[in-house]
C-alpha positions as CSV (number, residue, x, y, z in Angstrom):
1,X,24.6,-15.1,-152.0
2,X,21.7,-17.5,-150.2
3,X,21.8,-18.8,-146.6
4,X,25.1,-18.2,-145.0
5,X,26.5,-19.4,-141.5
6,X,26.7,-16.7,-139.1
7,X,26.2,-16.4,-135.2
8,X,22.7,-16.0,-133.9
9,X,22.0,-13.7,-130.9
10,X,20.7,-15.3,-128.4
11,X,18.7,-13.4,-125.3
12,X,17.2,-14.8,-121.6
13,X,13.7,-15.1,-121.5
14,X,11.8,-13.3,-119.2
15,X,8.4,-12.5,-118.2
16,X,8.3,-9.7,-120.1
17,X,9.2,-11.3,-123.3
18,X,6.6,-14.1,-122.9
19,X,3.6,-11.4,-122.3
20,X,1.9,-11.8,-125.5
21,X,-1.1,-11.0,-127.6
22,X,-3.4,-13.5,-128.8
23,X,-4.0,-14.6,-132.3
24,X,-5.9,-12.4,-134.6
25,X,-7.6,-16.0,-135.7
26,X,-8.6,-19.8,-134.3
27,X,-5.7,-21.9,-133.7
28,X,-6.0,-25.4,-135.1
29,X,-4.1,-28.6,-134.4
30,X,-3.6,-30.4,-137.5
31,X,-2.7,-34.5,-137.4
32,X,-1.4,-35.7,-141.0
33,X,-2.3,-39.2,-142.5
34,X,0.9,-40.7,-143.4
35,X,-0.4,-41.8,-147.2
36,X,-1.7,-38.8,-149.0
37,X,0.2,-37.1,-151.4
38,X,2.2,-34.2,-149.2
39,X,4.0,-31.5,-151.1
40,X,2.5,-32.9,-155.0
41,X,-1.2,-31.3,-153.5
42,X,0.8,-28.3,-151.5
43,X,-0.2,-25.4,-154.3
44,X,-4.2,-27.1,-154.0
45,X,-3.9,-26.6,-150.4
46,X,-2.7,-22.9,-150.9
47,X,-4.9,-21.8,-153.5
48,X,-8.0,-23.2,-151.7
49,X,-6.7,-21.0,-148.1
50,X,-6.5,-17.9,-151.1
51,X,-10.4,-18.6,-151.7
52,X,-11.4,-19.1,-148.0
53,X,-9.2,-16.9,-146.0
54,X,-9.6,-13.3,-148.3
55,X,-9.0,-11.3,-146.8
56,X,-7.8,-12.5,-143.5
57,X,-4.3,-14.1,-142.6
58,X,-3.5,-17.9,-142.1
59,X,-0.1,-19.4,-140.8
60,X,0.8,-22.5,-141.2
61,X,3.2,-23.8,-138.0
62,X,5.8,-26.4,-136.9
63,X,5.7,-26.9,-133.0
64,X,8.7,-29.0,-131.5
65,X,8.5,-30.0,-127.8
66,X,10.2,-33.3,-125.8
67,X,7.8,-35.9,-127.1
68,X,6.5,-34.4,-131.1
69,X,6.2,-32.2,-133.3
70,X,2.8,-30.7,-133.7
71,X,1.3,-28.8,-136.8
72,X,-0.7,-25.5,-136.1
73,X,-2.6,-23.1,-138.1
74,X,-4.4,-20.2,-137.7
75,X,-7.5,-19.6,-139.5
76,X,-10.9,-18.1,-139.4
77,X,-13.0,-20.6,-139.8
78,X,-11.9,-23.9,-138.5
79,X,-15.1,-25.8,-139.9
80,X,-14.2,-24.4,-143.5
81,X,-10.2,-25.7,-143.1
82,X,-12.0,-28.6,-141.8
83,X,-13.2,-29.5,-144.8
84,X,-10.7,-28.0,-146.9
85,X,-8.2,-30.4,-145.3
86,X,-10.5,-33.7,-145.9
87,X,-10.4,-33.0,-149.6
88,X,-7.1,-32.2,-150.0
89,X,-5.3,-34.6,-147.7
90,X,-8.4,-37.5,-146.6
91,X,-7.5,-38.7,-143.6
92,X,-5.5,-36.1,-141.9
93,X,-7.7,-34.4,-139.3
94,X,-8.3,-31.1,-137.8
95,X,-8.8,-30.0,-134.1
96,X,-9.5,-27.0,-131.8
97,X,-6.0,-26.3,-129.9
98,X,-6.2,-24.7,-126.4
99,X,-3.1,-24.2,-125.9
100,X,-0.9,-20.8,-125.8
101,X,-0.5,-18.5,-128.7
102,X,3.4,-19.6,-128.3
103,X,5.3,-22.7,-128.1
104,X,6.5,-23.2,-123.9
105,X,8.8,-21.1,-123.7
106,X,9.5,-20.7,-120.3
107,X,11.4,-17.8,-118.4
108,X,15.0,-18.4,-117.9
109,X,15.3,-20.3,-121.4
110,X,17.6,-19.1,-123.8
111,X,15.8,-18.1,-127.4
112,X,17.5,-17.9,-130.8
113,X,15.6,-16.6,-133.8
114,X,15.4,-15.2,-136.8
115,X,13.1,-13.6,-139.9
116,X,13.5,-15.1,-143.2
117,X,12.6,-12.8,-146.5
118,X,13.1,-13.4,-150.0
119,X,16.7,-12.3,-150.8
120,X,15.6,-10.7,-154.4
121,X,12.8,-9.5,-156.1
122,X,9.8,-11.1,-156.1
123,X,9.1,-11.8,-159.6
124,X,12.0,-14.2,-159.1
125,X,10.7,-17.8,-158.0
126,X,11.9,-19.8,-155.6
127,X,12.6,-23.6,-156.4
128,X,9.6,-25.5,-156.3
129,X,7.6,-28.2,-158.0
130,X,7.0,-26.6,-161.3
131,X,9.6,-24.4,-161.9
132,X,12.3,-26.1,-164.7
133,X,14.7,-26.8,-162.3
134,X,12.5,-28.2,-159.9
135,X,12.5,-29.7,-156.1
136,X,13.5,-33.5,-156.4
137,X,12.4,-34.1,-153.0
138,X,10.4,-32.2,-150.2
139,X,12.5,-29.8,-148.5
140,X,10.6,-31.5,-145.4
141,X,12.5,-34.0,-145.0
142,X,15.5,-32.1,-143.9
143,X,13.4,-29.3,-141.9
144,X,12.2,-31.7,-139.8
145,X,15.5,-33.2,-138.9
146,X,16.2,-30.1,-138.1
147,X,13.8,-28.6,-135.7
148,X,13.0,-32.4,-134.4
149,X,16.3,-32.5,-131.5
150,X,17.1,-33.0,-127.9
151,X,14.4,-33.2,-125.5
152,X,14.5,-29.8,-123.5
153,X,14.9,-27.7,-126.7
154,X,11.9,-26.3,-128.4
155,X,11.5,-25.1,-131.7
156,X,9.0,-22.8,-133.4
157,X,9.0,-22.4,-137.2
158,X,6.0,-20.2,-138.6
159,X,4.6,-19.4,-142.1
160,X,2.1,-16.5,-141.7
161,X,0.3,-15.2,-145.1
162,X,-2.0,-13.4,-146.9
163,X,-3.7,-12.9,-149.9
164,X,-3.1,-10.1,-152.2
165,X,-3.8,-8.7,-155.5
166,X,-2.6,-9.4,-158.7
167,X,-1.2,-6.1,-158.6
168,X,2.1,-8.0,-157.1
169,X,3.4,-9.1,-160.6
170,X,4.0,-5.0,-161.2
171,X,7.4,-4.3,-159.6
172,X,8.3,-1.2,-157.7
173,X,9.5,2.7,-158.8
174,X,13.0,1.1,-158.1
175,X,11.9,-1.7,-160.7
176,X,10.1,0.5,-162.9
177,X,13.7,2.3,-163.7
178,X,15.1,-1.0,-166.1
179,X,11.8,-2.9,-166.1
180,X,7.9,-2.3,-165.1
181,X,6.8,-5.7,-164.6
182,X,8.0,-9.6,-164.4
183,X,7.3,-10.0,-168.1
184,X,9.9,-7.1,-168.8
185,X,12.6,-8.8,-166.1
186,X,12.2,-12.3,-168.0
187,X,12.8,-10.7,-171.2
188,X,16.0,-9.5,-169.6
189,X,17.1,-12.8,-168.9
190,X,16.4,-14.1,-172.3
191,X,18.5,-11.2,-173.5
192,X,21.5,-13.0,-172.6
193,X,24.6,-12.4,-170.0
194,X,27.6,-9.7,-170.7
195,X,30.3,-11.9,-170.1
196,X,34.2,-11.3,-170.3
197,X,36.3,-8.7,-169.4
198,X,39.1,-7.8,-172.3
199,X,36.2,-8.6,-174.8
200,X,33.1,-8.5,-173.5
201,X,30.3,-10.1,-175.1
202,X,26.2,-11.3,-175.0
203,X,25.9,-14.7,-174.5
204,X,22.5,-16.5,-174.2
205,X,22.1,-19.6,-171.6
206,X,20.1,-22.3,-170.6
207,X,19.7,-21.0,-167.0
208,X,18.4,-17.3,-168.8
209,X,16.0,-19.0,-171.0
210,X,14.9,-21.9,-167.6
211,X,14.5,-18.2,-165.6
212,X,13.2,-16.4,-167.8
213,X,9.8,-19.3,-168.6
214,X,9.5,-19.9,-164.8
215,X,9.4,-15.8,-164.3
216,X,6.5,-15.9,-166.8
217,X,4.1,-18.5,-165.7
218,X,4.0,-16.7,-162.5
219,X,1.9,-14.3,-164.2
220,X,-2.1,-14.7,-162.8
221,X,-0.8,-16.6,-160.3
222,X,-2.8,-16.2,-156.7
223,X,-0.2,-14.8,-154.5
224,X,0.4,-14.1,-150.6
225,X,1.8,-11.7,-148.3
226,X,4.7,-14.0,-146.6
227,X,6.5,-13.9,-143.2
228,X,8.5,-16.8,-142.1
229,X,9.8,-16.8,-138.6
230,X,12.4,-19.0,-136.3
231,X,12.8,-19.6,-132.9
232,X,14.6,-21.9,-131.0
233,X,14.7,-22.1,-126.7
234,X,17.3,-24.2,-124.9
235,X,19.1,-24.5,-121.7
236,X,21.9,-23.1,-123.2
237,X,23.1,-20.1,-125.5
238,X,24.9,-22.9,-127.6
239,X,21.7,-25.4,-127.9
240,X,19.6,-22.3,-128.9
241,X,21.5,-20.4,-131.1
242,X,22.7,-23.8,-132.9
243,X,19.5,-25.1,-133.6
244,X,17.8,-21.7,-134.9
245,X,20.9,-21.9,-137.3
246,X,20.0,-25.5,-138.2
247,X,16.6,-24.6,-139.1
248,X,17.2,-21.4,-141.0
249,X,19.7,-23.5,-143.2
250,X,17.2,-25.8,-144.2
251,X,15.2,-23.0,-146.0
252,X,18.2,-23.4,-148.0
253,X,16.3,-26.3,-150.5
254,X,14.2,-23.5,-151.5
255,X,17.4,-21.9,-153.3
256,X,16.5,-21.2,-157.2
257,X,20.3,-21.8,-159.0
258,X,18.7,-19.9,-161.9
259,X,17.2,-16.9,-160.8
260,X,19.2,-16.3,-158.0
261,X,16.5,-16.5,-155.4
262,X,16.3,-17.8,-151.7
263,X,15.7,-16.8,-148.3
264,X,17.8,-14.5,-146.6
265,X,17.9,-14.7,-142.4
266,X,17.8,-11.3,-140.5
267,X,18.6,-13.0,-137.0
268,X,16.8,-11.0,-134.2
269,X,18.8,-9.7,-131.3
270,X,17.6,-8.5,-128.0
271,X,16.1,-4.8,-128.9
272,X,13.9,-6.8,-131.1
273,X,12.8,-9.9,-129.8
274,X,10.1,-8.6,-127.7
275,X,8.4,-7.4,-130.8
276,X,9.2,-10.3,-133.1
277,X,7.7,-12.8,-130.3
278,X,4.3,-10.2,-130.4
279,X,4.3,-10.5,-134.0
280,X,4.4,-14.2,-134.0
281,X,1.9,-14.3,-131.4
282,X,-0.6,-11.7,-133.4
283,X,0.8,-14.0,-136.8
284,X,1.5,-10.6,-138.4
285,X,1.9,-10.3,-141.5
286,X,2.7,-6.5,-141.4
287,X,3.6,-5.0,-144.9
288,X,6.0,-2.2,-145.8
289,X,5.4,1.2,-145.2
290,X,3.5,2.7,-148.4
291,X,6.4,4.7,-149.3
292,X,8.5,1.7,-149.2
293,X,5.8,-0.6,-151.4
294,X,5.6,1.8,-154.0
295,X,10.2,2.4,-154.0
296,X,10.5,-1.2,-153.8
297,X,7.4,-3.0,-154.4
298,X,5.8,-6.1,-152.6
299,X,9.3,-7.5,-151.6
300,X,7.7,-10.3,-150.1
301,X,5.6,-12.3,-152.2
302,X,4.7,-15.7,-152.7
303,X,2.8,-17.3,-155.0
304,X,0.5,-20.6,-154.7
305,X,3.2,-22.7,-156.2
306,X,6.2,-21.0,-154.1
307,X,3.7,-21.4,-150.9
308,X,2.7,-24.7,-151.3
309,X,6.5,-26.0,-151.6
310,X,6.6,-24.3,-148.2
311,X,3.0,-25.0,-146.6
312,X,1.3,-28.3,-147.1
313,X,1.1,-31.5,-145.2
314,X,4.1,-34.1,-144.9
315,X,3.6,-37.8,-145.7
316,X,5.5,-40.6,-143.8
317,X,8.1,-40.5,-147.1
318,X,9.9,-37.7,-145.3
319,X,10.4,-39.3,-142.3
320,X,9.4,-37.1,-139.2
321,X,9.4,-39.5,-136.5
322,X,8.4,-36.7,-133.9
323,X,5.4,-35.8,-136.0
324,X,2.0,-36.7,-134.3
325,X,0.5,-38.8,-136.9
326,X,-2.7,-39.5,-137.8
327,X,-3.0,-43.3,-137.8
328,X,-6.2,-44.1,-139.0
329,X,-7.7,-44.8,-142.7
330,X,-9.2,-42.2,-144.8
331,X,-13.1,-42.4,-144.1
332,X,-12.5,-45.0,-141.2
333,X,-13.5,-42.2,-138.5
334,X,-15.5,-39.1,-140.0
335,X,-17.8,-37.4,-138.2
336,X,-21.2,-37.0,-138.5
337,X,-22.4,-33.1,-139.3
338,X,-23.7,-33.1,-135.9
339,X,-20.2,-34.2,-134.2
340,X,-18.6,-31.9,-136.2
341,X,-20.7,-28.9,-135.2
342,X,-20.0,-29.7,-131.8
343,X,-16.3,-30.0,-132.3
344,X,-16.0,-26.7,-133.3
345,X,-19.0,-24.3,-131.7
């Protein structure tokens, strides 16, 4: 099925709506050198955020306003992302943020917004770098045309995750009734397809056999807890709603032809948005009810390689002329220890 026009509900900000929590964590400003390696080290970047972070959340964040777009996370220890970033991406560099826990959304503004969850299963991977079918470019470069538009909208893209056990790869009761784990649903695809009607047959194919290898080497894999929200504020119901539609579409890169996965939008009308603007505020990544994990299992799961595809710092190949770059060379301005305390006691 995978991302599919529709209208977006669009609601007048008030007071109310903008009266929000703060973060459970530190918000960062990230700046990205232009020349490091972007999406090729994303799954690195992930993996070392599984190590640090357990058990806490992160969120990794695309802030639009008139002038740039400005990366944000969340962590717990800025220092330790810090650090983390310098090896992973030299260059790029890492700053307290005083601002809200919000984009400026201002009273009056008209917001546009949706959730985005994984539209199967998932032990079925989205597109990325290493799956057989893989990305040919970053999916960057056409998010950030998208949230990067006229100068009184502002756009609000957020990634919020956590680690969780290895436990994931086991599927629900609802899964359990044709297959207990991913192993068992690859096997499935390797099985073949019933195809025809007046003489129906099992016939094996290349997209069962691509599915069924890049189900299996998600097994081990370090794995998050995902939410992935979408707001967009604008004069106008038309600007807003059109631009959170923009955005969501995007997503649509992540689309795996051979599994059948992507993202599917729940856009968030009035009754809700007061409680999806706190939960993007809080960065929640609120599971299922435990009656519903253990019917349907961890629903939505990522793992380092799906996360990375999605989290990970872009490189002046994808354009981004909004983005507020860092310009100078790797090792050309690092702190001393002592500067760097400072920075961030």
């Amino acid at each position: 099925m995978g991302l599919i026009s529709r209208q977006y509900p669009t609601v007048e900000l008030t007071d109310d709506h903008l009266d929000t929590p703060d973060p459970q964590g530190q918000l960062v400003r990230i700046r990205p050198y232009k020349e490091t390696d972007g999406i090729l080290d994303g799954a690195e970047f992930v993996r070392g955020l599984w190590s640090m972070q357990t058990p806490t959340t992160s969120s990794l964040e695309l802030w639009s306003g008139p002038d740039q777009i400005d990366l944000i996370m969340m962590v717990e220890d800025p220092q330790e992302l810090r650090n983390h970033v310098a090896q992973i991406y030299p260059g790029s560099s890492v700053e307290l943020f005083e601002g809200g826990p919000l984009p400026a959304f201002e009273p009056g503004d008209y917001l546009a917004g949706a959730t985005l969850g994984l539209e199967e299963d998932c032990a079925l991977p989205l597109k990325h770098l290493e799956t057989k079918n893989a990305l040919s470019k970053d999916p960057y470069r056409q998010l950030l045309r998208a949230i990067g538009g006229e100068e009184s909208d502002r756009s609000f893209v957020q990634i919020a995750f956590k680690p969780v056990g290895k436990r994931w790869y086991r599927r629900g009761l609802m899964g359990k009734l044709m297959s207990s784990t991913g192993d068992d649903l690859a096997h499935s695809f390797r099985q073949g397809e019933l195809v025809g009607e007046v003489e129906p047959r099992v016939v094996k194919t290349d997209r069962g056999r691509r599915a069924a290898k890049d189900i299996e080497s998600q097994a081990g894999k370090a794995a998050f807890e995902t939410r992935i929200r979408v707001f967009s504020a604008a004069p106008s119901k038309r600007q807003a709603a059109e631009r959170a539609e923009k955005i969501v579409d995007s997503f649509g890169e992540y689309r795996n032809m051979d599994t059948y996965q992507s993202f599917d939008p729940d856009p968030v009308g009035k009754r809700r948005l007061k409680l999806a603007l706190e939960a993007a505020a809080w960065r929640s990544v609120a599971r299922q009810h435990r009656a519903l994990r253990a019917l349907r299992g961890d629903r939505q799961v990522l793992t380092d390689d799906e996360l990375g595809a999605l989290c990970h710092l872009p490189t002046e190949a994808v354009g981004g002329e909004w983005i507020d770059w860092k310009l100078s060379k790797p090792g050309s301005d690092v702190p001393s220890a002592i500067e760097s305390k400072i920075q961030f006691d």
